[in-house]
N, C-alpha and C positions, 0 to 999 in steps of 0.2 A: 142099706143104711140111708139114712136119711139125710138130708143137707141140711136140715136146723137142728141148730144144737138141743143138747136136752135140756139144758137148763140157760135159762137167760140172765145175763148176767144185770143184775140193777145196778148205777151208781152207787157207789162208796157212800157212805155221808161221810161227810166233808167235817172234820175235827176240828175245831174252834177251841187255841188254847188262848187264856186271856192274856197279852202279849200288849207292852205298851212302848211308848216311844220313850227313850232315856236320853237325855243329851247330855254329853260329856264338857266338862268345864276343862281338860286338857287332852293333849292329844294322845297321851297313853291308854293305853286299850285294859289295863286291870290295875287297880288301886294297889299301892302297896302301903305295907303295915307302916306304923311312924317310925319304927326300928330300923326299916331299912331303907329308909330316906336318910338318913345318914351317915349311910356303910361309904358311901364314893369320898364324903368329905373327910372321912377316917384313914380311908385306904390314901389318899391324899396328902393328909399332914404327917402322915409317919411316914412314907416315901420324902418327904420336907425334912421331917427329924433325920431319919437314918443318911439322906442326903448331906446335910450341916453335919453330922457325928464324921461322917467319911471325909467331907473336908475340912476340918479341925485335923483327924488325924492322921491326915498327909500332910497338912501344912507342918506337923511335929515331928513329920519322920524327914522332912525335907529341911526342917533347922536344925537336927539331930548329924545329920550327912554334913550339911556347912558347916558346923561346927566340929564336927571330925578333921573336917578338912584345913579347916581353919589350924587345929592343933598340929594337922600334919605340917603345912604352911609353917609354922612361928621353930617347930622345932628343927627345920631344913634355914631358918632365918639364925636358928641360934646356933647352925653346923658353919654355914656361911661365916657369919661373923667371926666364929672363932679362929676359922679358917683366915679369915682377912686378917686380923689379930695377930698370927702365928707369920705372915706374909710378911706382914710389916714391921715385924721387932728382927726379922731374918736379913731385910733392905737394910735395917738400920745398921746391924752388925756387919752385912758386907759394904757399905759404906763411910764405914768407921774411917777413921784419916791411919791411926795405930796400923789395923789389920792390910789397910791399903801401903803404907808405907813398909812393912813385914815383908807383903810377896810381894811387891816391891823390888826389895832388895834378895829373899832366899830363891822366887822361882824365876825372875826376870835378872837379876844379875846388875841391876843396878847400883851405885854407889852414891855418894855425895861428892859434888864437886870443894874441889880446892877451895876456889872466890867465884864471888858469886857479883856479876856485873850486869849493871843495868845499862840499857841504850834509854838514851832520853831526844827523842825527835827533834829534831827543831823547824819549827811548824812555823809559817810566816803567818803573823794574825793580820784578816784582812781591816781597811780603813774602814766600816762601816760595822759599825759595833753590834752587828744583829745576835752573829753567832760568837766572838769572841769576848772575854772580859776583859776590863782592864785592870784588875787587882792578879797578883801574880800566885800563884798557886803553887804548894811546897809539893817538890817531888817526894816518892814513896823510897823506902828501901833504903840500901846504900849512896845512893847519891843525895838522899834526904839528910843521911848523916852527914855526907860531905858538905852541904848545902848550910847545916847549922855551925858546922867548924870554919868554915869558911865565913861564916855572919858574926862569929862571936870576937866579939871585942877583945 
């Protein structure tokens, strides 16, 4: 065998396709349709919409809850009251002077006394008229009685 080949190989020719310089006005690499330049600003405002709808209605279910609460509230206000109501017509009855003067006398064993006497002080009024008067002041009770039987002409 021989060391040259059998057949010699010639350059290719060389394929010239007609190829031109394009320059691009932005930086995206393929043009898109005008339809879908405004897919982002679509996908965009309905996330915005559906956004707003979602809080609208939490803000409804959230004054929906307070005002549950609120009715729970008024009607523990109107258990209350009533309660207070009931408190204090029951004070009143055991304060009565009647009911107090009853056991009084049936459970405590109490009675009325015979005469009934007053002590009347006798109080030295000082010379400096700050704290005492000088008009005479009529005693209460039974020595008021005696005070006007004693005054009357």
């Amino acid at each position: 065998m021989s060391a040259q080949p059998s057949e010699v190989r010639r350059p290719a020719r060389e394929w010239k396709a007609p190829l031109e310089l394009v320059k691009r006005k932005g930086r995206r690499l393929a043009k898109r349709e005008r339809g879908t330049r405004s897919l982002p600003l679509i996908i965009v405002a309905t996330i915005c919409v559906g956004a707003v709808i979602f809080g609208v209605l939490l803000e409804q279910v959230v004054l929906a809850q307070s005002a549950f609460k609120l009715s729970q509230i008024n009607e523990q206000l109107e258990a209350a009251e009533t309660k207070h109501e009931e408190l204090l017509l029951n004070a009143a009855r055991l304060e009565a002077p009647g009911r107090i003067e009853t056991y009084a006398r049936e459970r405590l064993g109490m009675i009325d006394p015979a005469h009934v006497e007053y002590i009347v002080a006798d109080v030295p009024r000082r010379s400096g008229r700050r704290f005492a008067s000088t008009t005479k002041l009529p005693a209460t009770g039974q020595a008021a009685a005696q005070g006007l039987e004693e005054n009357a002409p």
